[in-house]
Biopython code that builds the backbone (N, CA, C, O; Angstrom):
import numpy as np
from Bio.PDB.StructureBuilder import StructureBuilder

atoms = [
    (1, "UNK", "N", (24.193, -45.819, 43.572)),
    (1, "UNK", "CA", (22.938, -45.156, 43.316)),
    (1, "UNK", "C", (22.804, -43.979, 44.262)),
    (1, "UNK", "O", (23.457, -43.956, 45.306)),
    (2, "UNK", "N", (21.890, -42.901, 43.893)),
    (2, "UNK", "CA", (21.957, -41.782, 44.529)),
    (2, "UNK", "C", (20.269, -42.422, 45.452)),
    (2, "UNK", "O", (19.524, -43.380, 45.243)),
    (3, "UNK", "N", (20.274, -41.200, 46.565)),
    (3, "UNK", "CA", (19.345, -41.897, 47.715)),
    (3, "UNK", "C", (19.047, -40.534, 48.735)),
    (3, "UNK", "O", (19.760, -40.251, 49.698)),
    (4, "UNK", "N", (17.687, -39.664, 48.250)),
    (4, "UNK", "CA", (17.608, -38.655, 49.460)),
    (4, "UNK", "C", (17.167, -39.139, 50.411)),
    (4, "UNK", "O", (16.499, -40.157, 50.231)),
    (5, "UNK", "N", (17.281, -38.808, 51.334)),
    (5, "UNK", "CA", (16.267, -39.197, 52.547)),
    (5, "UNK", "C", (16.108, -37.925, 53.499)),
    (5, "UNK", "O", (17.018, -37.097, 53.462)),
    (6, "UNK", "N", (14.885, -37.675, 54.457)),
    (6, "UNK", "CA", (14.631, -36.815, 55.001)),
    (6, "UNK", "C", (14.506, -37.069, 56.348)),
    (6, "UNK", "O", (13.702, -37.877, 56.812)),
    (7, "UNK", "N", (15.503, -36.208, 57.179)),
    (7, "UNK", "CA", (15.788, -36.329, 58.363)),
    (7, "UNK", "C", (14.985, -34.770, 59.054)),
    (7, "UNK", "O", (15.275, -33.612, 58.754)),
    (8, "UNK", "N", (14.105, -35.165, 59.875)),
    (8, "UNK", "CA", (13.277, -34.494, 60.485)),
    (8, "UNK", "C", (13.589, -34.324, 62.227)),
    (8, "UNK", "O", (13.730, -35.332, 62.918)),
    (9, "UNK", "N", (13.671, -32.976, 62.797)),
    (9, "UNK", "CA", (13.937, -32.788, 64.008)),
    (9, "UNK", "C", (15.436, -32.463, 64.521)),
    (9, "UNK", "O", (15.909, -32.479, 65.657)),
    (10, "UNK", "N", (15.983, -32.176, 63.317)),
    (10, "UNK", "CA", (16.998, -32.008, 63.745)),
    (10, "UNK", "C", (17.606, -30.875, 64.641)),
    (10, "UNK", "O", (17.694, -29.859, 63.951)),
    (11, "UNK", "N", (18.209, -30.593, 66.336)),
    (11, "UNK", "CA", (18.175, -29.568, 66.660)),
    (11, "UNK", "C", (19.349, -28.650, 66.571)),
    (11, "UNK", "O", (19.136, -27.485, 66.907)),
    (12, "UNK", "N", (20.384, -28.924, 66.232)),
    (12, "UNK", "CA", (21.141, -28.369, 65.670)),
    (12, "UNK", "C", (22.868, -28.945, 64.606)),
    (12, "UNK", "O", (23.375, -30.063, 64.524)),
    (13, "UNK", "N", (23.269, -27.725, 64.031)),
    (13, "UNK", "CA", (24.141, -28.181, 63.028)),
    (13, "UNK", "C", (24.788, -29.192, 63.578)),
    (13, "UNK", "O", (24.544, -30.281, 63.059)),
    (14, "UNK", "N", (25.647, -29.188, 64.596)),
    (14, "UNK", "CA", (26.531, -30.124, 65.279)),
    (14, "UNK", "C", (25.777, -31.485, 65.780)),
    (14, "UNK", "O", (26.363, -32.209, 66.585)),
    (15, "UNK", "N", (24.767, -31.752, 65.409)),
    (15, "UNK", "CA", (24.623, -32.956, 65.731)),
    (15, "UNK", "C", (23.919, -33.454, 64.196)),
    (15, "UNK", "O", (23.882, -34.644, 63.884)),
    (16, "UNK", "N", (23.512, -32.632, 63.529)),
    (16, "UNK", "CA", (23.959, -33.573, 61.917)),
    (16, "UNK", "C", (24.677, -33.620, 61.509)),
    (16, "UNK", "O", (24.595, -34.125, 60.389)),
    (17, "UNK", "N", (26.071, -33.158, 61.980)),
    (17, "UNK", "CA", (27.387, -33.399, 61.628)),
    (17, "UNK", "C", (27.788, -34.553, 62.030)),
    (17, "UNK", "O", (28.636, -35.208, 61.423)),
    (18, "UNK", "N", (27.192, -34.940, 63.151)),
    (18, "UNK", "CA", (27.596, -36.296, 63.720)),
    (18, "UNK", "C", (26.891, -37.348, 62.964)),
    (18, "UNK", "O", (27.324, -38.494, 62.845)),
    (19, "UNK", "N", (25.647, -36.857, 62.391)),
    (19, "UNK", "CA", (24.923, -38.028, 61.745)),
    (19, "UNK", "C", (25.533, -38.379, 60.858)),
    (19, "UNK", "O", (25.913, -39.514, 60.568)),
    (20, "UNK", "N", (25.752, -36.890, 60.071)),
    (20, "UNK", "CA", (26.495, -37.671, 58.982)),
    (20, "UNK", "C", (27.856, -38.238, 58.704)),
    (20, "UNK", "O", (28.066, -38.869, 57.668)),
    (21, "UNK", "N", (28.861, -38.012, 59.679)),
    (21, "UNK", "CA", (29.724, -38.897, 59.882)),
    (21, "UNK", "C", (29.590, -39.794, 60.334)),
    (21, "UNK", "O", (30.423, -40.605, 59.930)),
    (22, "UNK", "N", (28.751, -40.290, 61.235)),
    (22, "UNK", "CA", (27.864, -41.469, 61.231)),
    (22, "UNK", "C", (27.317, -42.450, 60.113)),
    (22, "UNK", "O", (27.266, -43.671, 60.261)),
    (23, "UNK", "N", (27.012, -41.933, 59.251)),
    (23, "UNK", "CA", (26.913, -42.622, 58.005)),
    (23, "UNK", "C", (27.648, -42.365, 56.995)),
    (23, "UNK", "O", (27.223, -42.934, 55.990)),
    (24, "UNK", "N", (28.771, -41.619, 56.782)),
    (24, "UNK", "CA", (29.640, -41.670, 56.105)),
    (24, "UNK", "C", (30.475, -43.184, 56.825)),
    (24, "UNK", "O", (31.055, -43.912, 56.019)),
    (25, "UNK", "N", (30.483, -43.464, 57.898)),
    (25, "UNK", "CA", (31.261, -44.925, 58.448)),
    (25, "UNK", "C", (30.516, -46.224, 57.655)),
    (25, "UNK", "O", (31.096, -47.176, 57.133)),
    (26, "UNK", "N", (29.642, -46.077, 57.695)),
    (26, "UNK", "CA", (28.403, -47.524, 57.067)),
    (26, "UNK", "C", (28.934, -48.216, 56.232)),
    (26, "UNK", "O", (29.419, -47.527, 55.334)),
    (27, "UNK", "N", (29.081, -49.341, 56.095)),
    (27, "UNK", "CA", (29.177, -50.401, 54.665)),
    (27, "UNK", "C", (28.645, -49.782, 54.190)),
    (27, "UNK", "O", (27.715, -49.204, 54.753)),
    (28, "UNK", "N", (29.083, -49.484, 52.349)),
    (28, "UNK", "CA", (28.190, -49.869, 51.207)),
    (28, "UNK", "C", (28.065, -48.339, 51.118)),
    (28, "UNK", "O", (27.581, -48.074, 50.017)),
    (29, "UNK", "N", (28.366, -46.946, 52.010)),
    (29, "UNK", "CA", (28.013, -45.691, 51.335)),
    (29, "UNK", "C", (29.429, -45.021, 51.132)),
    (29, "UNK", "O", (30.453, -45.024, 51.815)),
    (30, "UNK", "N", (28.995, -44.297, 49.615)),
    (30, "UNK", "CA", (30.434, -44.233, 49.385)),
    (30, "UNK", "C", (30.342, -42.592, 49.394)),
    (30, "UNK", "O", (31.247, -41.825, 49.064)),
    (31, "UNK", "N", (28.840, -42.191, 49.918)),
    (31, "UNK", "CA", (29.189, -40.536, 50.225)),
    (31, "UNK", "C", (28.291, -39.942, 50.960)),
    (31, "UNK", "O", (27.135, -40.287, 50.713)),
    (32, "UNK", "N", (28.442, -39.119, 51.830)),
    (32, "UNK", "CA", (26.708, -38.358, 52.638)),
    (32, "UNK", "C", (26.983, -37.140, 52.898)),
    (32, "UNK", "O", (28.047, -36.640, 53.261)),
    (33, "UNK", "N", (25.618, -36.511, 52.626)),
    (33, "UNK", "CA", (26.131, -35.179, 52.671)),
    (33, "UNK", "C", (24.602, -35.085, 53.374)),
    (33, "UNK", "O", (23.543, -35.323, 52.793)),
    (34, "UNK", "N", (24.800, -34.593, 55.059)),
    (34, "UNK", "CA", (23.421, -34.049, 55.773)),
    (34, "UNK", "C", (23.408, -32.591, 55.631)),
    (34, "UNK", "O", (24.472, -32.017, 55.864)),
    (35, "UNK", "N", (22.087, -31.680, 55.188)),
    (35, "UNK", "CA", (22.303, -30.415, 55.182)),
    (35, "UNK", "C", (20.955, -30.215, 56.603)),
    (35, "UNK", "O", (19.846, -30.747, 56.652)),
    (36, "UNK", "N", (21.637, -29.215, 57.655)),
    (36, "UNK", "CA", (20.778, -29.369, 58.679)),
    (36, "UNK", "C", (19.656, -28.417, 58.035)),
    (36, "UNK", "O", (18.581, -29.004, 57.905)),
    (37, "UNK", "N", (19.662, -26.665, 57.467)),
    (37, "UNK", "CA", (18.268, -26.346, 57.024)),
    (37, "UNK", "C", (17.274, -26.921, 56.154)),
    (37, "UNK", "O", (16.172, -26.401, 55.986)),
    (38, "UNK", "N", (17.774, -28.345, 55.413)),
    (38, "UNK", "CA", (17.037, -28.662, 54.807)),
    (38, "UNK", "C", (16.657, -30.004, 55.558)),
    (38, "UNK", "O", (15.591, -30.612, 55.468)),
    (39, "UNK", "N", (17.542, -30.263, 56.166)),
    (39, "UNK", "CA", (16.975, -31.806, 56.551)),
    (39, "UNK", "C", (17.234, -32.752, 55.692)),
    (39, "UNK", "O", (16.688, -33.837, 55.893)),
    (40, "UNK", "N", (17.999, -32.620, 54.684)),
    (40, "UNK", "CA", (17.930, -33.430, 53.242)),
    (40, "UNK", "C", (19.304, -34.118, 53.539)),
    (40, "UNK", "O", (20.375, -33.558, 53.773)),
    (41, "UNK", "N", (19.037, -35.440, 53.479)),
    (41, "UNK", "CA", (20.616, -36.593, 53.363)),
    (41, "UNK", "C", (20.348, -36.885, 52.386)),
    (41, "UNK", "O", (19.297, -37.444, 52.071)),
    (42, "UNK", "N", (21.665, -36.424, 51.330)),
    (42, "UNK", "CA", (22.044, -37.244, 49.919)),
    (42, "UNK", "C", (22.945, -38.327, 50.285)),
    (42, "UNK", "O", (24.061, -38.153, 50.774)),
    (43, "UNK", "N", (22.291, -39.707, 49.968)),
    (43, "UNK", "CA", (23.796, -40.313, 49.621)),
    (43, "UNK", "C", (24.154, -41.275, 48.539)),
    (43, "UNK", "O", (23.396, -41.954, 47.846)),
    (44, "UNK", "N", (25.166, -41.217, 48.530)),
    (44, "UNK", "CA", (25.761, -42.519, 47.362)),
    (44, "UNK", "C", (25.911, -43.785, 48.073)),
    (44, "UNK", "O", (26.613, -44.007, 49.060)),
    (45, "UNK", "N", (25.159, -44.571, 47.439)),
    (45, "UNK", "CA", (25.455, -45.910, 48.158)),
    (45, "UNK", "C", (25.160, -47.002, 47.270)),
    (45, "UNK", "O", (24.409, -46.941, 46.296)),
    (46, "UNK", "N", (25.784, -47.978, 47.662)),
    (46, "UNK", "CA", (25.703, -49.423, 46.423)),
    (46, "UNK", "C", (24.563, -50.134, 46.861)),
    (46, "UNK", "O", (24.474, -50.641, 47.979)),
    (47, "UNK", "N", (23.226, -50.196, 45.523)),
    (47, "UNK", "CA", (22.663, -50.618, 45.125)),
    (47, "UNK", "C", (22.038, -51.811, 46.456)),
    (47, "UNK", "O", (21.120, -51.760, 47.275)),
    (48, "UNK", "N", (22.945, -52.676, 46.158)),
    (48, "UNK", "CA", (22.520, -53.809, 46.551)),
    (48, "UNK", "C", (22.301, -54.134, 48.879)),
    (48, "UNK", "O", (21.805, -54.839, 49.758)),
    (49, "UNK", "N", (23.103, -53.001, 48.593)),
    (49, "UNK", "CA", (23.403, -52.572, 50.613)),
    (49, "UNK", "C", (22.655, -51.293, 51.179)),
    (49, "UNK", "O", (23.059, -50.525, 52.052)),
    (50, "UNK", "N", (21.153, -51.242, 50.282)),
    (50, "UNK", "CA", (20.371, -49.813, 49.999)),
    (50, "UNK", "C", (19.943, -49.933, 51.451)),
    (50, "UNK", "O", (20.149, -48.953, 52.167)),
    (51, "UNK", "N", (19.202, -51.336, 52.134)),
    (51, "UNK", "CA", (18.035, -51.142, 53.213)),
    (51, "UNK", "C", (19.090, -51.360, 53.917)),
    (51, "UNK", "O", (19.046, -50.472, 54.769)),
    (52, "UNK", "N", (20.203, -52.110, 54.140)),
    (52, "UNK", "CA", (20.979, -51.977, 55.384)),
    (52, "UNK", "C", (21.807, -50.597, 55.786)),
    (52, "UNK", "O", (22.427, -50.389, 56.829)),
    (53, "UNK", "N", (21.617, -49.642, 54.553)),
    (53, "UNK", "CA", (22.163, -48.491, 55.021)),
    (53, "UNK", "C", (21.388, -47.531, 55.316)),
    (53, "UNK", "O", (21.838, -46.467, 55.742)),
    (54, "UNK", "N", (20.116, -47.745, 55.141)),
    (54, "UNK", "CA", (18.827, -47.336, 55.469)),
    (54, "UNK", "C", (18.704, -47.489, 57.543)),
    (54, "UNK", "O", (18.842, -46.592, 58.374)),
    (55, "UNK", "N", (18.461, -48.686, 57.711)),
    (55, "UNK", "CA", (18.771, -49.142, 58.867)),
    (55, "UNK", "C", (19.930, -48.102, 59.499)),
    (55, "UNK", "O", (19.671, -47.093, 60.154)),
    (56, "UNK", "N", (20.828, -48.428, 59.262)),
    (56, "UNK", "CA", (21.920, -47.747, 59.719)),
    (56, "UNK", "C", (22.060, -46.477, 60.073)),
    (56, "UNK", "O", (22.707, -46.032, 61.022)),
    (57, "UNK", "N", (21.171, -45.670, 58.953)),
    (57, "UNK", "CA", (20.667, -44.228, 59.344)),
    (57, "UNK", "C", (19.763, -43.784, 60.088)),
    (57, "UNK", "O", (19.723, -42.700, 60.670)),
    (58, "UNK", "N", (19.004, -44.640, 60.079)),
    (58, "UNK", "CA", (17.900, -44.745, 61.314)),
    (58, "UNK", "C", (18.873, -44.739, 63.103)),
    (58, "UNK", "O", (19.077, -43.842, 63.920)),
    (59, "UNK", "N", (19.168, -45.908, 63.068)),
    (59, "UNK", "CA", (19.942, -46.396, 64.150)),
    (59, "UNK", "C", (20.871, -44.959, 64.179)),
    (59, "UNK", "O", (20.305, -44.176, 64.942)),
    (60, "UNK", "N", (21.982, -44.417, 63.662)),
    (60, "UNK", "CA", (22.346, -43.218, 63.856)),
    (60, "UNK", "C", (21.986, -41.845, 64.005)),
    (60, "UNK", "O", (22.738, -40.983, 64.459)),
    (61, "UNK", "N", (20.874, -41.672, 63.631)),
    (61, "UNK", "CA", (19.894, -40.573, 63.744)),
    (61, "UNK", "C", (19.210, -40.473, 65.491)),
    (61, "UNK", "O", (18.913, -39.483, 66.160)),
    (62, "UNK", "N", (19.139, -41.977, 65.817)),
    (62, "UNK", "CA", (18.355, -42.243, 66.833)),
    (62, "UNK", "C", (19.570, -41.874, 68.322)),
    (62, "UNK", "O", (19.253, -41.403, 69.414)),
    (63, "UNK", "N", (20.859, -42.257, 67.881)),
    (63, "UNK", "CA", (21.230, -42.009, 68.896)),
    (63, "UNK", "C", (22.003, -40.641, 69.130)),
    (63, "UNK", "O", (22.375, -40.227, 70.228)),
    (64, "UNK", "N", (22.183, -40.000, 67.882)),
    (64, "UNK", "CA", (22.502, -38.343, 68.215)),
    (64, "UNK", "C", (21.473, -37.952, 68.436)),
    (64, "UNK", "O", (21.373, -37.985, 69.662)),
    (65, "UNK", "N", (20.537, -37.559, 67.995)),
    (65, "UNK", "CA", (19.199, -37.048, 68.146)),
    (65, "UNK", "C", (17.355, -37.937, 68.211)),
    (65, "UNK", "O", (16.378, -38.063, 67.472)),
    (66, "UNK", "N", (17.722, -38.274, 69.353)),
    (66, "UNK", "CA", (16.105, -39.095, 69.854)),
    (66, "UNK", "C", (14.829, -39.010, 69.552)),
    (66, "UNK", "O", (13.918, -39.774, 69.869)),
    (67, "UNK", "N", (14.790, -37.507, 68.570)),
    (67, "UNK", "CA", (13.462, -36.914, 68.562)),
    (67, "UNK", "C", (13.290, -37.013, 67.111)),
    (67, "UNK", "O", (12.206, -37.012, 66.528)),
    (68, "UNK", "N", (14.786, -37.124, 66.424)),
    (68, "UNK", "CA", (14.298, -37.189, 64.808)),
    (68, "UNK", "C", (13.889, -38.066, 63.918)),
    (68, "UNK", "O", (14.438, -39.156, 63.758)),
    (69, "UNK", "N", (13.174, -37.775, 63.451)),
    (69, "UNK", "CA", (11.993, -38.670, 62.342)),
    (69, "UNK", "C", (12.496, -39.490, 61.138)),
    (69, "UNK", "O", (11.670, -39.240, 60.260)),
    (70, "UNK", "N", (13.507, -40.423, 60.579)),
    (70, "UNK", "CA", (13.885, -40.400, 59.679)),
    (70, "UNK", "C", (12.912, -40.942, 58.328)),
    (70, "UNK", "O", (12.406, -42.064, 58.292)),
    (71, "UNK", "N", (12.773, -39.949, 57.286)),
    (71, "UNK", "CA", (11.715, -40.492, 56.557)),
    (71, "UNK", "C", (12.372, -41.165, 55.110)),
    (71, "UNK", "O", (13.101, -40.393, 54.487)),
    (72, "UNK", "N", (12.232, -42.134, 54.698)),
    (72, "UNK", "CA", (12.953, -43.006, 53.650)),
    (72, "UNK", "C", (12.509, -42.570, 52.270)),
    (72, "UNK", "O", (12.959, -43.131, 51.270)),
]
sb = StructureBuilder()
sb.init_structure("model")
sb.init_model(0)
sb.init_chain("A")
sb.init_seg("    ")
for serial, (resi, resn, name, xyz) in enumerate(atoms, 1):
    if name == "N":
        sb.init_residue(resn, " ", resi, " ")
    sb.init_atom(name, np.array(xyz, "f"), 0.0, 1.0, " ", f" {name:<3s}", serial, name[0])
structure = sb.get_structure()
C-alpha cells in the first residue's frame, strides 16, 4: 500500500537522506522516497506492518533530527 507521511523540521538535505535510508532498512517497506522541500515521505509498505513502520519512522526521524515533527 502506498503511505504519505509528513515530516516537519527538517534542517537539511543530508539528514533526510539519512531518514530515508533509515526507513528504507525497516521490515515490511518495500520503498521511501523523503523529499526534503516538501517534507513529503512516500512509501510502499505491506499493509499489514503499516503502524510498525510508522513507529519506525518516528524513532528514525527522532534520532537524525530531534526537532522534527512526524505527522502520520
Amino acid at each position: 500500500m502506498k503511505k504519505v507521511v509528513r515530516i516537519e523540521g527538517l534542517d537539511c538535505a543530508n539528514c533526510a537522506a539519512k531518514i530515508e535510508r533509515a526507513v528504507q532498512a525497516l521490515d515490511g517497506v518495500q520503498a521511501a522516497n523523503l523529499s526534503f522541500l516538501t517534507g513529503k515521505l512516500t512509501l510502499e509498505v505491506e499493509e499489514a506492518k503499516l503502524a510498525s513502520v510508522l513507529e519506525g519512522v518516528k524513532s528514525a526521524a527522532r534520532r537524525v533530527e530531534p526537532d522534527a515533527v512526524v505527522k502520520a
